[in-house]
C-alpha beads as a LAMMPS data file, in Angstrom:
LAMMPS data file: protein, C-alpha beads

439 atoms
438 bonds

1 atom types
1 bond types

-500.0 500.0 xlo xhi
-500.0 500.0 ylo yhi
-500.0 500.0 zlo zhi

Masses

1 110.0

Atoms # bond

1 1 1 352.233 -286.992 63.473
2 1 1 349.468 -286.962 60.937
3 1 1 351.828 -285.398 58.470
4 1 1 354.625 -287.409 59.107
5 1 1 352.411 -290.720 58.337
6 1 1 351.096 -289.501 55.200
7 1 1 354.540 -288.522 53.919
8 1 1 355.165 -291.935 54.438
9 1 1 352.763 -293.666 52.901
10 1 1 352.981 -291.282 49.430
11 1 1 356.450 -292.895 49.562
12 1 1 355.031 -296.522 49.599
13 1 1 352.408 -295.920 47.189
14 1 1 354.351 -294.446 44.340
15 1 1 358.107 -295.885 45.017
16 1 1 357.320 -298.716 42.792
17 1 1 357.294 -295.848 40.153
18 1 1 360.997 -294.592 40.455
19 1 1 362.038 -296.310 37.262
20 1 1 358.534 -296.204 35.800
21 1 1 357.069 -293.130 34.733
22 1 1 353.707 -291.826 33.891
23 1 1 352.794 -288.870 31.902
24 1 1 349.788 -287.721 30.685
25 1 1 349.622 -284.977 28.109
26 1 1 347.094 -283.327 25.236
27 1 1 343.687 -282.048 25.683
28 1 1 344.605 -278.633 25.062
29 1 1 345.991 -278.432 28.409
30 1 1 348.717 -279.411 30.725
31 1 1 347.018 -282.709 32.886
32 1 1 346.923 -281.684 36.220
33 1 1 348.429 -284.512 38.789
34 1 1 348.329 -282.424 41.913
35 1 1 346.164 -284.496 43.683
36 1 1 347.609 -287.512 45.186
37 1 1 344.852 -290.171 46.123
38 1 1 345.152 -292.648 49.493
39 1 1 347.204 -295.429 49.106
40 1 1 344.074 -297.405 50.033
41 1 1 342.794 -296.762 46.749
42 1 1 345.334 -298.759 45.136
43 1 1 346.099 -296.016 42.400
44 1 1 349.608 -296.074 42.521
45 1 1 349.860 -294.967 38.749
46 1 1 348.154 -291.617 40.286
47 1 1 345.121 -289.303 39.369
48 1 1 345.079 -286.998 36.519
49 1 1 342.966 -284.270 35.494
50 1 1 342.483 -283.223 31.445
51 1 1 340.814 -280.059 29.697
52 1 1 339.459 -281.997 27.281
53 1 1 339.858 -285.542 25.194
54 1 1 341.544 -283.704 22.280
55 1 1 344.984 -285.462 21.315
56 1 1 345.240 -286.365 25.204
57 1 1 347.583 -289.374 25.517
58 1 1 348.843 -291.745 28.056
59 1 1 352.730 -292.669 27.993
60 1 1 354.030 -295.321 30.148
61 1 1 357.902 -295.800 30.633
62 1 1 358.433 -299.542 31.633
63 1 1 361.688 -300.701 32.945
64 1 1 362.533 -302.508 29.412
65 1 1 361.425 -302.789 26.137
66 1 1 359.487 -306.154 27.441
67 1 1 355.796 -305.942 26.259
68 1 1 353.098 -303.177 27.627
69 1 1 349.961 -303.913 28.162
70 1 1 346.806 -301.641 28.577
71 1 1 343.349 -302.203 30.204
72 1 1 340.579 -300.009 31.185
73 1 1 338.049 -300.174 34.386
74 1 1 335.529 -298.572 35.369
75 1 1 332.941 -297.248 38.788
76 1 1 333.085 -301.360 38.796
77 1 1 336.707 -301.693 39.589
78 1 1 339.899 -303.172 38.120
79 1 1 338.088 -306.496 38.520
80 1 1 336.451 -306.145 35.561
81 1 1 338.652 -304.209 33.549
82 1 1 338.677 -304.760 29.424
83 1 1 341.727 -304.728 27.212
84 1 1 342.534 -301.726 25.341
85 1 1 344.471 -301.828 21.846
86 1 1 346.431 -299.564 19.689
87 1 1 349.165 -298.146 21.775
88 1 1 352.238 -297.505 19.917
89 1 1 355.281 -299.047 21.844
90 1 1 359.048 -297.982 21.428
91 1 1 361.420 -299.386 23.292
92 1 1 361.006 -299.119 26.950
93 1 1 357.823 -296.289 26.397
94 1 1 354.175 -296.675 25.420
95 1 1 352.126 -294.400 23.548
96 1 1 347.954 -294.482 24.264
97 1 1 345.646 -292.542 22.556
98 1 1 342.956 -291.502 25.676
99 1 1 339.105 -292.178 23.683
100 1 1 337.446 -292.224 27.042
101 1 1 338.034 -290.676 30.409
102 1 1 336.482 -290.834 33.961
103 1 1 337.445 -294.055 33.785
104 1 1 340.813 -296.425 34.664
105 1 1 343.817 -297.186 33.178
106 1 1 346.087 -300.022 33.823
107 1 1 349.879 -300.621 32.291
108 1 1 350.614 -303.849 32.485
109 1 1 354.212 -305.327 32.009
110 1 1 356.620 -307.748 33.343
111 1 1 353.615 -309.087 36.001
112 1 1 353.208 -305.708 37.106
113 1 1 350.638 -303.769 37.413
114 1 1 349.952 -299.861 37.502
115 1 1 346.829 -298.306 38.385
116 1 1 345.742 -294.949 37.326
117 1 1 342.550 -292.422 36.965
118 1 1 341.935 -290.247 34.519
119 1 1 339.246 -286.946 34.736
120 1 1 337.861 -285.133 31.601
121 1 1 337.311 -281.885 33.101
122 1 1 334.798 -280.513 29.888
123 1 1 332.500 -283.228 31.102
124 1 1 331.682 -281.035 34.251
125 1 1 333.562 -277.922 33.765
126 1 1 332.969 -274.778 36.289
127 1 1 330.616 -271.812 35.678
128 1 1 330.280 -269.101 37.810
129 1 1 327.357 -267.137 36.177
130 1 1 326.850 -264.643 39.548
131 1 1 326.669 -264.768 43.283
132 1 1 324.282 -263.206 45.846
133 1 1 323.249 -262.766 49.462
134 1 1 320.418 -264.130 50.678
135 1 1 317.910 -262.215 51.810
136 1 1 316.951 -264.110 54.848
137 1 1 316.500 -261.795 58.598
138 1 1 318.685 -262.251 60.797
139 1 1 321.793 -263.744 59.768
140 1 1 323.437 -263.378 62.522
141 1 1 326.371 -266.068 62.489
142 1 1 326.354 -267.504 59.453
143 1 1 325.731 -265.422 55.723
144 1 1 324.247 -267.362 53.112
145 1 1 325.475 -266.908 49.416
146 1 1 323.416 -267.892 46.455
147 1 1 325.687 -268.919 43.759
148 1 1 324.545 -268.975 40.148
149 1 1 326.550 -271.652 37.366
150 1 1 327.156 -275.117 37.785
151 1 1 329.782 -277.286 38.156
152 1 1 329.258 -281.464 38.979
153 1 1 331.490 -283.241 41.362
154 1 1 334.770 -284.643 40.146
155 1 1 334.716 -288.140 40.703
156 1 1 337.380 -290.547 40.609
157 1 1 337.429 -294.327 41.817
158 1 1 339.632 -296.750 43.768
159 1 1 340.641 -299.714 41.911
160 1 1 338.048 -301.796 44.183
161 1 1 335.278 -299.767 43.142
162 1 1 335.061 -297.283 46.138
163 1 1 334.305 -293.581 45.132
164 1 1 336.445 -290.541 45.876
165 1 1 336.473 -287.117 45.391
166 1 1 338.863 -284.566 44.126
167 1 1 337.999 -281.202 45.663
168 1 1 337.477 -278.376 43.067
169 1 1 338.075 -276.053 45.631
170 1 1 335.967 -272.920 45.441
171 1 1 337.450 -269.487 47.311
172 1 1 335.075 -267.272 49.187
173 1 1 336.761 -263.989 49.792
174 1 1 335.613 -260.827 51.480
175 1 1 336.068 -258.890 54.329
176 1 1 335.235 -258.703 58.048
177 1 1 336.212 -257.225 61.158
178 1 1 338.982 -259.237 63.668
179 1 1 339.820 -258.069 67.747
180 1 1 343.019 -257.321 68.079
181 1 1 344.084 -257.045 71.686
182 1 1 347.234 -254.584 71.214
183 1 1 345.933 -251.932 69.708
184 1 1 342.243 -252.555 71.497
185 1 1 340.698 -252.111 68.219
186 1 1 338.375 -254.258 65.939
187 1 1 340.802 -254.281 62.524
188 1 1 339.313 -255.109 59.256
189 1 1 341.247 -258.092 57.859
190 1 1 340.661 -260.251 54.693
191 1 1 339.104 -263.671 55.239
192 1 1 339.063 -266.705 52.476
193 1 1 337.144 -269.348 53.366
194 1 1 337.324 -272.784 51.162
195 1 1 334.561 -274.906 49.613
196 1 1 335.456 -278.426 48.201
197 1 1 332.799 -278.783 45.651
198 1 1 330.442 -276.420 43.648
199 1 1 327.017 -275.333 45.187
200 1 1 324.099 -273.058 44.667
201 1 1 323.841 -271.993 48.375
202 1 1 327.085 -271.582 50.395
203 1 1 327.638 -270.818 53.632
204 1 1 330.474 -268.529 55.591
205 1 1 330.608 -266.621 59.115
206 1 1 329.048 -263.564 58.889
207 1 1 331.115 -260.203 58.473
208 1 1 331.051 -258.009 60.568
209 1 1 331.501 -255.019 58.401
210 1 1 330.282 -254.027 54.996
211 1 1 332.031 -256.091 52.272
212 1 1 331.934 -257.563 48.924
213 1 1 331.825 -261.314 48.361
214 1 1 333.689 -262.926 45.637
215 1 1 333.514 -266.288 44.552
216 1 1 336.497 -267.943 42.631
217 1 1 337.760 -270.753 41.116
218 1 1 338.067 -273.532 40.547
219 1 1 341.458 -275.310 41.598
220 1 1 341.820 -276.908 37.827
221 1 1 341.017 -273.690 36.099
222 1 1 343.501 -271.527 38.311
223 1 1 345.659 -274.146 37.706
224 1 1 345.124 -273.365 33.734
225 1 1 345.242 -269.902 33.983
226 1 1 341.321 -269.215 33.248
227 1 1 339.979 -268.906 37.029
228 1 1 336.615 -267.497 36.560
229 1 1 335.382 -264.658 39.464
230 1 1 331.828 -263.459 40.243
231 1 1 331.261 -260.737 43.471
232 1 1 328.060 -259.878 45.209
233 1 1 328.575 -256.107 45.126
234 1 1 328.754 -254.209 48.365
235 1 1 326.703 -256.044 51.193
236 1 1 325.638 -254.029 54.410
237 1 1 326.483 -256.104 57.276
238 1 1 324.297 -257.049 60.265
239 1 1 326.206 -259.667 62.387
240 1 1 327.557 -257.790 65.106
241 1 1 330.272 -258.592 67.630
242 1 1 331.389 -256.470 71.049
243 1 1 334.797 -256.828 73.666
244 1 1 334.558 -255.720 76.649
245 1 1 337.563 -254.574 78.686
246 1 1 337.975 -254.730 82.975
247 1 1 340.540 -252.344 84.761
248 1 1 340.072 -252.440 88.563
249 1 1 341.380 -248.979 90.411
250 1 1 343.626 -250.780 93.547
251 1 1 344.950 -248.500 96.713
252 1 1 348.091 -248.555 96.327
253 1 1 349.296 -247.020 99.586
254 1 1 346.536 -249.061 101.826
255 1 1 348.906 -251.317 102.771
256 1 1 346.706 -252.546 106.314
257 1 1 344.094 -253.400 104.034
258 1 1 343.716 -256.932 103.194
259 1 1 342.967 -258.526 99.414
260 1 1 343.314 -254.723 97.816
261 1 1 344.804 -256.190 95.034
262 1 1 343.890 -259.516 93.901
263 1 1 345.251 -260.922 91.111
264 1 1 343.554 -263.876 89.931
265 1 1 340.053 -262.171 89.894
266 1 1 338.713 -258.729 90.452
267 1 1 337.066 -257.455 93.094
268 1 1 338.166 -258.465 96.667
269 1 1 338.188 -255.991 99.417
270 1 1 335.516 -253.222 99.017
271 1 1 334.744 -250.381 98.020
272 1 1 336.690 -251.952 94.219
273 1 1 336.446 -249.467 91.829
274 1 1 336.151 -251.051 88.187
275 1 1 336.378 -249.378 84.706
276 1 1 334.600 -251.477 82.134
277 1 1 335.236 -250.481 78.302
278 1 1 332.671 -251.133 75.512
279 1 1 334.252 -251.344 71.862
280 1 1 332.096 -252.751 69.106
281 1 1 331.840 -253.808 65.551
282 1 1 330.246 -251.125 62.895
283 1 1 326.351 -252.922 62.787
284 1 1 326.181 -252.548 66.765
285 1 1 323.808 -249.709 67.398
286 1 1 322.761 -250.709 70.948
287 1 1 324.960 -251.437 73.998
288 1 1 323.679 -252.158 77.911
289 1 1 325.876 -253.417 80.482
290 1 1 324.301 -256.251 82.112
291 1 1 324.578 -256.675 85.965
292 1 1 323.148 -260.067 87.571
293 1 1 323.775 -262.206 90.747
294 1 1 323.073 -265.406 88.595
295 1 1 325.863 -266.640 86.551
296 1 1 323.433 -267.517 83.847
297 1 1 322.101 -263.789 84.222
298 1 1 318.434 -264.596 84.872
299 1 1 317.826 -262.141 86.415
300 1 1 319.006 -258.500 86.432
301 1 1 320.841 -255.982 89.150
302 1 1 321.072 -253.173 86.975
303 1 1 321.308 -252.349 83.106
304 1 1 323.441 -249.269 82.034
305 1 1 324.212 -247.896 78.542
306 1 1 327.344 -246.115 79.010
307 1 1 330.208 -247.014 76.935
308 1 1 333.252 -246.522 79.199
309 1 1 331.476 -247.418 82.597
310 1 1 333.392 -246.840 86.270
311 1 1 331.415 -248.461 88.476
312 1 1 332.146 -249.073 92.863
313 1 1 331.521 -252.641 94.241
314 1 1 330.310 -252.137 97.579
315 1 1 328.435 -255.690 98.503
316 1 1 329.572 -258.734 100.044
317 1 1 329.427 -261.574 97.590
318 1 1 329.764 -262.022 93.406
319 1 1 328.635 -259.706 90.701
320 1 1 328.346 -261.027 87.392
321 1 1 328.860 -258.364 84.784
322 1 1 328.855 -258.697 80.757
323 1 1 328.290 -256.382 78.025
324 1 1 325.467 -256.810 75.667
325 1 1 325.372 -255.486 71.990
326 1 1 322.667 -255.567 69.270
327 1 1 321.898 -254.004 65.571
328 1 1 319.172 -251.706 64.502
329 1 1 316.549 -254.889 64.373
330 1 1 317.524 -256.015 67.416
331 1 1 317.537 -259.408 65.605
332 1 1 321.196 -260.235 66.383
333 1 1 322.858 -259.758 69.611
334 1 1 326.366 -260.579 70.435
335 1 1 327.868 -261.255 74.580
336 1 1 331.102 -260.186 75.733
337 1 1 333.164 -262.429 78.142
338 1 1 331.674 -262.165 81.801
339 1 1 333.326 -260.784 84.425
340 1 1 333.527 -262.106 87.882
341 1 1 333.140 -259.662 90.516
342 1 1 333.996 -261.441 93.681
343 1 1 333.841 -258.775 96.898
344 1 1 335.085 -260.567 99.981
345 1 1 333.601 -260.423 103.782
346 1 1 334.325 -257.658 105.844
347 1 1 337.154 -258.040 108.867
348 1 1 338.143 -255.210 111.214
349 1 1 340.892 -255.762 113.625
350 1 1 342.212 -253.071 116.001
351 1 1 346.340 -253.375 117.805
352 1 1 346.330 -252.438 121.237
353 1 1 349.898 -251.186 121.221
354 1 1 352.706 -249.494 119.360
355 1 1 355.474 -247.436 119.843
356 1 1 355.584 -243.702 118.146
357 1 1 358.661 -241.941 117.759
358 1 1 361.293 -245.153 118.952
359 1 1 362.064 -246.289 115.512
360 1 1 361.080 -244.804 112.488
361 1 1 359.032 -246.540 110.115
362 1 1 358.377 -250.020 112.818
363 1 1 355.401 -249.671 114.273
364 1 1 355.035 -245.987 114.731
365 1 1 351.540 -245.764 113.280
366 1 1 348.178 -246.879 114.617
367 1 1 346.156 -248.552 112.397
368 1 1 343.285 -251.290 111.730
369 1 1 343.749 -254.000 109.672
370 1 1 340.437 -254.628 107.253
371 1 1 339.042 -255.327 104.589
372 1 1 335.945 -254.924 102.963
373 1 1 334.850 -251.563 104.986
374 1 1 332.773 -249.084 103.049
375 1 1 332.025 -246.986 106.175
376 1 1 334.716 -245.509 108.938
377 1 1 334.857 -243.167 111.660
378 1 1 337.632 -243.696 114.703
379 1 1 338.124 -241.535 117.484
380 1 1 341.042 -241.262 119.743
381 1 1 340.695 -240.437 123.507
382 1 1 342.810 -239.792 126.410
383 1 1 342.098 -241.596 130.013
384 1 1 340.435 -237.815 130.303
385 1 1 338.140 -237.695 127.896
386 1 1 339.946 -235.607 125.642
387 1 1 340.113 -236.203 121.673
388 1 1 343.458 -237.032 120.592
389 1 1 343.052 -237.195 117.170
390 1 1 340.150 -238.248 114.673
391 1 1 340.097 -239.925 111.088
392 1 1 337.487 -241.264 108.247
393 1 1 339.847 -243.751 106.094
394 1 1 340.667 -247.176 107.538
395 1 1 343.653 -246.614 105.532
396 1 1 344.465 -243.578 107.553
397 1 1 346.105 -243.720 111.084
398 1 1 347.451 -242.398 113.986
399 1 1 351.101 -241.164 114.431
400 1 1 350.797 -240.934 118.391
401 1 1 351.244 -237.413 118.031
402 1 1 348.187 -234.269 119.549
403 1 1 348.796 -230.652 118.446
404 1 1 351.972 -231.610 116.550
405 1 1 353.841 -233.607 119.667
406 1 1 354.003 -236.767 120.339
407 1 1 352.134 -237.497 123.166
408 1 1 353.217 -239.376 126.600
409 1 1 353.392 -242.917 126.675
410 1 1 350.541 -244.796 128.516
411 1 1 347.160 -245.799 127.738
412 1 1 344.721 -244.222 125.258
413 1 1 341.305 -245.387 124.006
414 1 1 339.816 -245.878 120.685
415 1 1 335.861 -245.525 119.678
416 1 1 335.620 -246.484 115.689
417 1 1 331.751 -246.967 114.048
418 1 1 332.128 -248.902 110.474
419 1 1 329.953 -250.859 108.106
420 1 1 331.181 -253.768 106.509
421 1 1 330.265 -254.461 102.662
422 1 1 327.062 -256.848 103.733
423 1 1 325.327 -253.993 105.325
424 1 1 326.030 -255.060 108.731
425 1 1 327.514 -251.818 110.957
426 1 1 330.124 -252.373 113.516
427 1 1 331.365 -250.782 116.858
428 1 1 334.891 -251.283 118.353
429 1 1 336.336 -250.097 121.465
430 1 1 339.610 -250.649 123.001
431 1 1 342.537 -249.173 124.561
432 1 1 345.910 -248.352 122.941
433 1 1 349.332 -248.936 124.756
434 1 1 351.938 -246.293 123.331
435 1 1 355.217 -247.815 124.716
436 1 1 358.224 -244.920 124.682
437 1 1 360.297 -242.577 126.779
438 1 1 359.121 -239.263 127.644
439 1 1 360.389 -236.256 125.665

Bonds

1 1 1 2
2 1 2 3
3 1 3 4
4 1 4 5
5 1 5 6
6 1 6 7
7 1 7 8
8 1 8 9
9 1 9 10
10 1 10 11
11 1 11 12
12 1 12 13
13 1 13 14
14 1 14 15
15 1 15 16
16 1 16 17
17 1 17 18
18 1 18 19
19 1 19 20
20 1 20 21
21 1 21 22
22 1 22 23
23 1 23 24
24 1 24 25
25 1 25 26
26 1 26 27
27 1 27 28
28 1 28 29
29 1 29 30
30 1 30 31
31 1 31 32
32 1 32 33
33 1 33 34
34 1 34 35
35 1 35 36
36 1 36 37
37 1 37 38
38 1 38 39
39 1 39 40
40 1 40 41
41 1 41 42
42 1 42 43
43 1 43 44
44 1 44 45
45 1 45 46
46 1 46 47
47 1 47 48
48 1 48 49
49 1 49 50
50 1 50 51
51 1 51 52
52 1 52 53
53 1 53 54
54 1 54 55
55 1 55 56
56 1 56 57
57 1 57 58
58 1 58 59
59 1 59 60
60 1 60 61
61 1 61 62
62 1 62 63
63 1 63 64
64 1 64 65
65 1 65 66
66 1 66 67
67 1 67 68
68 1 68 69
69 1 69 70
70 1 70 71
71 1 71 72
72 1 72 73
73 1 73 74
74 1 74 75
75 1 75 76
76 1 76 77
77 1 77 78
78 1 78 79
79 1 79 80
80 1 80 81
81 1 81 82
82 1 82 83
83 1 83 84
84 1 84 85
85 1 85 86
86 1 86 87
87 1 87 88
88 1 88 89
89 1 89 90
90 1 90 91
91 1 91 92
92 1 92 93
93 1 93 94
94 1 94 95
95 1 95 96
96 1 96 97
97 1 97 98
98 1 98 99
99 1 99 100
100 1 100 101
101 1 101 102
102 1 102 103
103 1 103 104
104 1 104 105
105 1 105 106
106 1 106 107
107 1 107 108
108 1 108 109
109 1 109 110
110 1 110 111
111 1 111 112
112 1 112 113
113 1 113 114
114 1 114 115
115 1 115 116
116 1 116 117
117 1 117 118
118 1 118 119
119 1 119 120
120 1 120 121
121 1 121 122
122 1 122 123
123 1 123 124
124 1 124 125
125 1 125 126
126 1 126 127
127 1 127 128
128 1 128 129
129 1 129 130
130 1 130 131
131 1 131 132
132 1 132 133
133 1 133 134
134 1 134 135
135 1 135 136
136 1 136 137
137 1 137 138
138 1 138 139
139 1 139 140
140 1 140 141
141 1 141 142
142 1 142 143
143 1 143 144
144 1 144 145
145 1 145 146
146 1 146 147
147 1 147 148
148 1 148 149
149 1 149 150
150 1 150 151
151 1 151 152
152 1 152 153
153 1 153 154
154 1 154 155
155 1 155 156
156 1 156 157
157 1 157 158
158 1 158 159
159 1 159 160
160 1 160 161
161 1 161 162
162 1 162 163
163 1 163 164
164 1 164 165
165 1 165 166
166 1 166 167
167 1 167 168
168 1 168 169
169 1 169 170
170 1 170 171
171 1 171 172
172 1 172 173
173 1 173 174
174 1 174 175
175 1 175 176
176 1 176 177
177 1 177 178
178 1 178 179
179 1 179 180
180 1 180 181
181 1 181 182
182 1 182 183
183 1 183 184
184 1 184 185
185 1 185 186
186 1 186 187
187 1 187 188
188 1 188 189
189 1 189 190
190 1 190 191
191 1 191 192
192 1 192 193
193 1 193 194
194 1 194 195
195 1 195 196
196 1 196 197
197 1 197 198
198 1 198 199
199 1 199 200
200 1 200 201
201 1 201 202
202 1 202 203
203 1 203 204
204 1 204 205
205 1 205 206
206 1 206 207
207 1 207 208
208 1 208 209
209 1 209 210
210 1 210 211
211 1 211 212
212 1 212 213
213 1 213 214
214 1 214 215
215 1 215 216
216 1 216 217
217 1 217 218
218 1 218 219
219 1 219 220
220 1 220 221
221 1 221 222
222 1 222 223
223 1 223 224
224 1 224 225
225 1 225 226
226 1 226 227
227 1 227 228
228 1 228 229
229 1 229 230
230 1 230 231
231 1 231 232
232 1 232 233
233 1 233 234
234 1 234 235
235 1 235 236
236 1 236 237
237 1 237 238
238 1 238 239
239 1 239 240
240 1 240 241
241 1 241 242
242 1 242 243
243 1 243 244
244 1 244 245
245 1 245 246
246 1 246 247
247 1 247 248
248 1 248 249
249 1 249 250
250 1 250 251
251 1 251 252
252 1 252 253
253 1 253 254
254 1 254 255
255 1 255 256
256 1 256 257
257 1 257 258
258 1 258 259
259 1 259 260
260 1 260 261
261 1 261 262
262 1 262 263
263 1 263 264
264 1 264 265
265 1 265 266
266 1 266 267
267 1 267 268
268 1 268 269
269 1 269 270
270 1 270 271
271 1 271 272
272 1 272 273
273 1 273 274
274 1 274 275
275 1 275 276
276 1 276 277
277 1 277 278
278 1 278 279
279 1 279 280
280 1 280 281
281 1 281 282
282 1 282 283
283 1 283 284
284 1 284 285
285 1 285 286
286 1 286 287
287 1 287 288
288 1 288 289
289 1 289 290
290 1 290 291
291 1 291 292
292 1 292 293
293 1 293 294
294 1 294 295
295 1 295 296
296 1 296 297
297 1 297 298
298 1 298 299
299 1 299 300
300 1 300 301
301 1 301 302
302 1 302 303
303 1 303 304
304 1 304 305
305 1 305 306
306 1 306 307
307 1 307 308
308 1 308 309
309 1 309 310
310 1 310 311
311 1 311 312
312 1 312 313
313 1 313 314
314 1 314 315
315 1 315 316
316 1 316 317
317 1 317 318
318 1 318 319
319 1 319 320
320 1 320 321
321 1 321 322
322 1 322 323
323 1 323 324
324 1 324 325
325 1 325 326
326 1 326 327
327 1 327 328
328 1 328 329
329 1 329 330
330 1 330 331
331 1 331 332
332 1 332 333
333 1 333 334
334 1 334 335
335 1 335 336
336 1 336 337
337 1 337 338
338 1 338 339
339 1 339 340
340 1 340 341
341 1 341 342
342 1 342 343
343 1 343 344
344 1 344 345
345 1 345 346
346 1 346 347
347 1 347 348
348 1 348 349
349 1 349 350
350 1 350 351
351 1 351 352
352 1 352 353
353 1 353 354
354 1 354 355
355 1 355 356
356 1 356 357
357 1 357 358
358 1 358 359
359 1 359 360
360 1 360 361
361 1 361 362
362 1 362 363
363 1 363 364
364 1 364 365
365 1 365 366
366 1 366 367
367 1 367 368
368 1 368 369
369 1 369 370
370 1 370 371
371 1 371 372
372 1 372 373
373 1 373 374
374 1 374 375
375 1 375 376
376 1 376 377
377 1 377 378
378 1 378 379
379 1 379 380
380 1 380 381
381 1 381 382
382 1 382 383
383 1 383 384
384 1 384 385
385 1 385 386
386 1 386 387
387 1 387 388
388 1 388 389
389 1 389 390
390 1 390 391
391 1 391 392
392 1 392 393
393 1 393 394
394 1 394 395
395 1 395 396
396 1 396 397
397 1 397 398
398 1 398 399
399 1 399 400
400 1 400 401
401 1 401 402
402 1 402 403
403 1 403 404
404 1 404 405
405 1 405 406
406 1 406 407
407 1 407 408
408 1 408 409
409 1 409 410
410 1 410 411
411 1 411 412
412 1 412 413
413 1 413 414
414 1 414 415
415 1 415 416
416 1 416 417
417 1 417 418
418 1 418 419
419 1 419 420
420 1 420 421
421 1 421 422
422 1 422 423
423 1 423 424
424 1 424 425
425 1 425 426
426 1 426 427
427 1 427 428
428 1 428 429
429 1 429 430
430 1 430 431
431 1 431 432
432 1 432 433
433 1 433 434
434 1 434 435
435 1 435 436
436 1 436 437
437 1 437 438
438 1 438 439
């Protein structure tokens, strides 16, 4: 919407100049007019830049050859502007020598009035003499850059008297390293970063790889075709940066378990086998994985230095879990994202009945239904005594069968000894109904 507005109003400031024109011309240079100033600032005539005051002119095209008038203003305003003689009119154009600049100029004809600003660039021209990096310890986000020339602000003013500035526009390039999640790699990747005006300390995010800096410019002098340049050299980077990467191992064929596989978070039923992945930028010569119970990590679980980490989530409740990188002074340190290790309560739920060998593949198995069991033992028992069959898995089960046969309908008994994820052991006993003919 912003645009949209501002396209507008450039059409209300200078459509009073359709049959008017305005050129400015000389000074060794073409006049830049690239800059188009608020409408607030009543210059509807425009803003215009010159190399120098040699032979630079003003020409005015009125709408007839009725009389044109010029004036000059200052910081003041058009208020107290003064009259200004010797143009050279012909017909419907006017001709005005330009003897002073950073100043105002106003055409005058017919009642009308147009407002314009004109900037002698030689008065504060750029020079880029050399740049450098500051020496300062730990810059760790930001990288300083001493810059040695000059170059004063480029001022213009509104024809009430209200100052403005046209940016000069100063290009910091160099090179640093970007995360790019397809390929999982850090990629180094140009960055420009743009200054308005000209000054002896500059400031840009720090790379985060070894680079030159270069400092170019300005906008009028690119626009001339004499940019100046000035680079640091090679600069040994210290800011650091590390991603970390989460890939939970799920149980694909538990299918009595409950929460295997959650999808909004990681974790849920336990044991949850997680994979965390360290990658880093080149200053990082430290890594620790960073275990806590606190969200804020005030205190610590455990610390490990491995860079691809696999790591089983046996507890009841939520594991916080980031990766922590630093360089060779230890004087910058950069966070992964945390992750949020959420391991649920345990459950353990035993059927009483099913119905081997009926109907394939509907309720032919024995099984539990959990969740969050690190421990498991269950033993199956005829009304004898004798073992019918014996597993270790909760994800396991029984297929009603003893030697290889299915055996004869009735009532069996299970004995199963498990510990849930909070520590807390459990004992189940119960009897199991198989419902079928006899062979």
């Amino acid at each position: 919407m912003y645009r949209i507005l501002f396209f507008w109003a450039s059409l209300l400031t200078f459509g009073g100049l359709c049959a008017q024109q305005i050129a400015v011309s000389g000074g060794g240079k073409q006049a830049y007019d690239g800059h188009i100033p608020e409408a607030s600032t009543g210059l509807n005539g425009g803003v215009f830049v010159i190399y120098s005051l040699d032979n630079a002119t003003i020409e005015f095209t009125g709408e007839d050859d009725s009389l044109i008038s010029w004036s000059r203003f200052g910081p003041s305003g058009a208020a107290l502007a003064t009259p200004v003689t010797g143009a050279v009119q012909n017909g419907s154009r006017s001709t005005l020598s330009i003897t002073e600049a950073d100043c105002g100029y106003i055409a005058e004809q017919n009642g009308r009035s147009y407002y314009m600003w004109i900037i002698d660039y030689s008065q504060a021209p750029l020079i880029l003499n050399g740049v450098s990096v500051s020496n300062d310890p730990g810059q760790c986000e930001l990288t300083t850059l001493l810059l040695d020339g000059s170059g004063g602000k480029l001022n213009y003013y509104s024809i009430n008297g209200a100052p403005k500035d046209l940016p000069r526009e100063l290009t910091i390039s160099y090179m640093s390293l970007v995360w790019d999640e397809e390929s999982l790699l850090y990629i180094q990747t140009a960055q420009s970063e743009t200054v308005d005006d000209f000054s002896s300390t500059i400031q840009v995010p720090a790379p985060l790889c070894n680079t030159d800096f270069s400092v170019s410019g300005d906008l009028l002098l690119n626009y001339w075709g004499m940019g100046q340049s000035v680079s640091t050299g090679e600069y040994i980077a210290t800011a650091i940066g590390v991603t970390a990467i989460a890939v939970q191992d799920y149980r694909e064929d538990a299918l009595n378990e409950d929460d295997r596989q959650p999808t909004e978070y990681l974790g849920g039923s336990a044991p949850a086998e997680i994979e965390f992945q360290a990658y880093k930028t080149d200053a990082v010569t430290h890594i620790e994985w960073e275990f806590s119970d606190k969200e804020d990590f005030s205190s610590t679980l455990a610390r490990y230095n491995d860079e691809t980490l696999r790591y089983t989530f046996r507890d009841e409740g939520i594991t916080y879990v980031r990766l922590v990188g630093s360089n060779s002074t230890a004087e910058c340190q950069a966070y992964s994202e945390t992750f949020t290790v959420n391991i649920g309560e345990p459950r353990l739920e035993a059927p009483n009945i099913f119905s081997p060998g009926t109907s394939p593949g509907v309720n032919d198995e024995w099984k539990v239904a959990y969740k969050s069991i690190v421990d498991f033992k269950c033993w199956i028992f005829n009304k004898w005594g004798v073992q019918m069959f014996y597993f270790d898995s909760p994800d396991q089960g029984w297929d009603g069968k003893y030697r290889g046969k299915y055996v004869d309908p009735g009532v069996y008994y299970y004995v199963i000894e498990a510990k849930g994820s909070n520590g807390k052991k459990m004992k189940l006993k119960g009897h199991i109904n198989i419902l079928r003919g006899k062979d």
